[in-house]
C-alpha positions as CSV (number, residue, x, y, z in Angstrom):
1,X,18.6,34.9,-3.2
2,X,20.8,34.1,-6.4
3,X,21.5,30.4,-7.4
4,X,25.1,30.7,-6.3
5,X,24.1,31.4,-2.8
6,X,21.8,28.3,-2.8
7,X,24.8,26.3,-3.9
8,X,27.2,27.3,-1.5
9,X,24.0,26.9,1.4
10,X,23.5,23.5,0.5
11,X,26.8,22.2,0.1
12,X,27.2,23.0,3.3
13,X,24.6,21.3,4.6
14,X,25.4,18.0,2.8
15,X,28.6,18.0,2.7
16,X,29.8,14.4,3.0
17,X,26.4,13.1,2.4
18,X,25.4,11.2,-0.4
19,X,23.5,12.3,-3.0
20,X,20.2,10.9,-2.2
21,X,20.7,13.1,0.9
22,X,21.5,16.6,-1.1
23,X,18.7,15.5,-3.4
24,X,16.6,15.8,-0.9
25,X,17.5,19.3,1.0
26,X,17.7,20.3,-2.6
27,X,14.0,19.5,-2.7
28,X,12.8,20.9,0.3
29,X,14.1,24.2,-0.6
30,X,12.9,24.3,-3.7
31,X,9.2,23.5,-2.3
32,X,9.8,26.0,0.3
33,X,10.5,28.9,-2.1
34,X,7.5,27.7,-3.8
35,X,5.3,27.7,-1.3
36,X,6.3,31.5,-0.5
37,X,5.4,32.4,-4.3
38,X,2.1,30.5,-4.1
39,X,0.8,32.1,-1.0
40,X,2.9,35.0,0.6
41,X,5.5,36.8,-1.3
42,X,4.4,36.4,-5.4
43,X,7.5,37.8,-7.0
44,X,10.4,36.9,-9.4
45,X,11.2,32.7,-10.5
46,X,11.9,30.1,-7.8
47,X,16.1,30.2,-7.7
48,X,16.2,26.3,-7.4
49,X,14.8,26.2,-10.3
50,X,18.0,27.2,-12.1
51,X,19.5,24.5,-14.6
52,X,22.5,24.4,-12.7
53,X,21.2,23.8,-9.2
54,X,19.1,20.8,-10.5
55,X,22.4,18.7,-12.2
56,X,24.2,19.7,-9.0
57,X,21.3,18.0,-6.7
58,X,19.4,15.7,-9.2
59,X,19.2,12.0,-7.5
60,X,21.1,9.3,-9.4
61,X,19.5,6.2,-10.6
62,X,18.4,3.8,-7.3
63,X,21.0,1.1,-6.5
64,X,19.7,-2.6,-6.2
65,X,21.9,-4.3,-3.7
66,X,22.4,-7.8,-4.2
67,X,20.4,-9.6,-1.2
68,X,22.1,-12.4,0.9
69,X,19.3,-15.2,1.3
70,X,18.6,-16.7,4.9
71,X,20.2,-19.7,4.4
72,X,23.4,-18.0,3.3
73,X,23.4,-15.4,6.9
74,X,22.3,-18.3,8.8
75,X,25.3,-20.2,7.9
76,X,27.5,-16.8,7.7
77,X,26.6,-16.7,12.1
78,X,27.3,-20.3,12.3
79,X,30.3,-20.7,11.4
80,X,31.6,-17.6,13.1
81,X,33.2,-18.9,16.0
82,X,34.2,-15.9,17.8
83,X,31.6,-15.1,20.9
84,X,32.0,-10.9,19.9
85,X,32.2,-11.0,16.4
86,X,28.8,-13.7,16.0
87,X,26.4,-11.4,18.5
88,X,27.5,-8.1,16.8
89,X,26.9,-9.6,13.4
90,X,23.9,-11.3,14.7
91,X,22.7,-8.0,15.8
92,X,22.7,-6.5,12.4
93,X,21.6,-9.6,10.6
94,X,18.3,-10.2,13.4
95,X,17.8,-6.2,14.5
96,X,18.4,-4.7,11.6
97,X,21.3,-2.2,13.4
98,X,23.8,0.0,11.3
99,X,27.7,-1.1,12.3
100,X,27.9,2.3,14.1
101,X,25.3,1.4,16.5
102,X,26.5,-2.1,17.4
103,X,30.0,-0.8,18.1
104,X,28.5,2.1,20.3
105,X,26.1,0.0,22.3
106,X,26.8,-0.4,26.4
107,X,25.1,-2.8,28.9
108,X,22.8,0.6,30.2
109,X,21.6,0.2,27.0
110,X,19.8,-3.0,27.1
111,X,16.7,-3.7,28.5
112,X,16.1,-7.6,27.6
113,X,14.9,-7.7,23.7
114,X,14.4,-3.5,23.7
115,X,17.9,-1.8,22.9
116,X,18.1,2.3,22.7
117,X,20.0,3.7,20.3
118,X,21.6,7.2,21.4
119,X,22.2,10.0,19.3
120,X,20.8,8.1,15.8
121,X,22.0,8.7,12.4
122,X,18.1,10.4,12.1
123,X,19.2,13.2,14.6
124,X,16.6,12.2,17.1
125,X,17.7,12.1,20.6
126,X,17.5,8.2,20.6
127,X,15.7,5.2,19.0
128,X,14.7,2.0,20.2
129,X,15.7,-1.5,18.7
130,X,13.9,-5.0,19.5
131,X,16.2,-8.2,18.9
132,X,14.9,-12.0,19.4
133,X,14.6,-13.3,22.6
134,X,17.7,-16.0,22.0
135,X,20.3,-13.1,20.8
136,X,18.8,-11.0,23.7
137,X,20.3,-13.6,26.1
138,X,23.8,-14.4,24.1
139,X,24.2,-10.9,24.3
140,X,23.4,-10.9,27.6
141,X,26.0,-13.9,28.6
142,X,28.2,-12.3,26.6
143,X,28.2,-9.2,28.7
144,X,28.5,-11.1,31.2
145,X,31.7,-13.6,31.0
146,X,33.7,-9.9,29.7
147,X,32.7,-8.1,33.1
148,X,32.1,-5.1,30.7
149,X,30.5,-2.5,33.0
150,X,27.9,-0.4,32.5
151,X,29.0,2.2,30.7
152,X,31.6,0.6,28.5
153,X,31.6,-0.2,24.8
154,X,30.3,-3.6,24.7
155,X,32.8,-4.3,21.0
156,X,35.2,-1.5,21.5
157,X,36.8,-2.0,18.2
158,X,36.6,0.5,15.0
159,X,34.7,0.4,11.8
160,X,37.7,-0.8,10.2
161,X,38.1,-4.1,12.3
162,X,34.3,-3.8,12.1
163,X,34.1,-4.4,8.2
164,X,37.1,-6.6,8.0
165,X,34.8,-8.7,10.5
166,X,32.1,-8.8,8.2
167,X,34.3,-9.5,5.3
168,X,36.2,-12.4,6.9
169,X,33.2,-14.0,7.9
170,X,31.4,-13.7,3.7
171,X,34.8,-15.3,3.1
172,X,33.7,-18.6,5.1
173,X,30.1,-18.8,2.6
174,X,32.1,-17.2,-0.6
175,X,30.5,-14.0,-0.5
176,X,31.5,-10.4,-0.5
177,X,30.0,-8.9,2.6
178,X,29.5,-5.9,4.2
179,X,28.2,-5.1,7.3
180,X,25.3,-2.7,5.8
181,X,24.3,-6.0,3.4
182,X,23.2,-7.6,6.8
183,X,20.7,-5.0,7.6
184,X,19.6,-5.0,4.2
185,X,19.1,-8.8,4.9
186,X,16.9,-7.7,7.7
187,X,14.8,-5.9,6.3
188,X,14.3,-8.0,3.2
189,X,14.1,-11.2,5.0
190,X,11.1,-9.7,7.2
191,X,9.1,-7.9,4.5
192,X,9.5,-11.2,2.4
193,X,8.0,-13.3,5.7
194,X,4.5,-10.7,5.6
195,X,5.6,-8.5,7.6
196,X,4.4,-4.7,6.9
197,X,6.2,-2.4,5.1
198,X,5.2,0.0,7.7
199,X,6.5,-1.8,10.4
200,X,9.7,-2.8,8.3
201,X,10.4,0.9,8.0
202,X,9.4,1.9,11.2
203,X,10.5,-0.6,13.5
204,X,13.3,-2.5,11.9
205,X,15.1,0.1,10.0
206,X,13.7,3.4,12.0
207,X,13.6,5.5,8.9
208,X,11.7,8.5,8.2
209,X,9.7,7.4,5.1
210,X,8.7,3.9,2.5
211,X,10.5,5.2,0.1
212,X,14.0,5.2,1.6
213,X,13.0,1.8,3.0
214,X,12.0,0.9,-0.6
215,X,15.5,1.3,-1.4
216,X,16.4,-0.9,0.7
217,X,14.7,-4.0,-0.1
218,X,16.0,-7.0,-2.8
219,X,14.9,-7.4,-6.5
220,X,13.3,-10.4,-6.9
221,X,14.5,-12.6,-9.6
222,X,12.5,-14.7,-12.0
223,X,13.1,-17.8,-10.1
224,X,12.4,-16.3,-6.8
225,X,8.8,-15.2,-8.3
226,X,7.6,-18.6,-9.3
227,X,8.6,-20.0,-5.7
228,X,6.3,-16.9,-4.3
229,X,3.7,-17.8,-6.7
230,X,3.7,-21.6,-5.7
231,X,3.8,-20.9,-2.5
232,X,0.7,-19.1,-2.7
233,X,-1.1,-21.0,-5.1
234,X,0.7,-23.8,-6.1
């Protein structure tokens, strides 16, 4: 197999995916080919090893996404007013859930705090998210005082309205924010209150591996390492 057929293989694999994403298929190729040379068919060079494949799929330097305290998203859900647009940021901010999955959620999905996901972003046939007990009941009530049945979208709006949401409601604190900056917010917010990274990963963001989830969590400044350091031995 010649480097221009391992191009055009993965392009269309990842196409539209971002380049973490073709990164990695690039990489599990390229250990796949090696593991044929190693053990069953020695022979000529690994293709992905070609020059031109590894600019094409080499991983860019890692993002560090600004990270919205508590105080700020608590106030963010406070003073937005609107029943619908509170729980479906609330259930991003507290669960951890991407946009797409709060705007594809019906009542048949709910089962008091436990929330099922159907056909994820990880290609499994569903996931399960746990929310608190309080947003578990708003959510509730909410679905309730609409009449929305059991198959129905419960926020049958689109990412656009969606992310104009999220933006008007930064707008109320003075921030710039995105609906994917609340689940960051999740994530952070629990792994900076003790909880495990494992559990982090696994539970409140439902990826695959740490190191994704790694990406996902805050840099710490230097003023937010002294308070971490008084609090623990101050």
């Amino acid at each position: 197999m010649s480097a221009e057929e391992i191009v055009s293989f993965l392009r269309s694999l990842t196409d539209g995916r971002k380049q973490v994403t073709k990164h990695a298929r690039y990489s599990h190729l390229r250990t796949l080919f090696n593991f044929i040379r190693e053990n069953l068919s020695p022979g000529p060079p690994n293709p992905c090893d070609a020059p031109m494949l590894k600019k094409l799929f080499r991983c860019g330097k890692p993002v560090q996404w600004d990270i919205l305290e508590k105080e700020t998203v608590d106030e963010i859900i406070f003073r937005t007013t609107n029943v619908r647009n509170r729980v479906m940021l609330e259930l991003m901010a507290r669960g951890g859930m991407r946009i797409g999955e709060a705007l594809n959620l019906t009542p048949k999905d709910i089962n008091e705090q436990k929330l099922t996901i159907r056909d994820p972003k990880s290609g499994k046939e569903e996931e399960v998210v746990f929310i608190p007990g309080r947003l578990a009941t708003r959510l509730k009530d909410y679905i309730g005082k609409k009449g929305i049945q059991p198959g129905e979208k419960i926020f049958p709006i689109t990412y656009g309205a969606a992310r104009v949401i999220s933006k008007k409601a930064g707008l109320l604190v003075g921030v710039h924010l995105r609906p994917h900056d609340l689940r960051r917010h999740a994530a952070t917010y629990a792994s900076r209150s003790g909880i495990p990274i494992e559990i982090v990963s696994k539970v409140i963001l439902r990826h695959s591996n740490l190191a994704t989830t790694q990406r996902y969590l805050g840099k710490i400044n230097d003023a937010e390492a002294k308070r971490w350091i008084e609090n623990l031995y101050g």
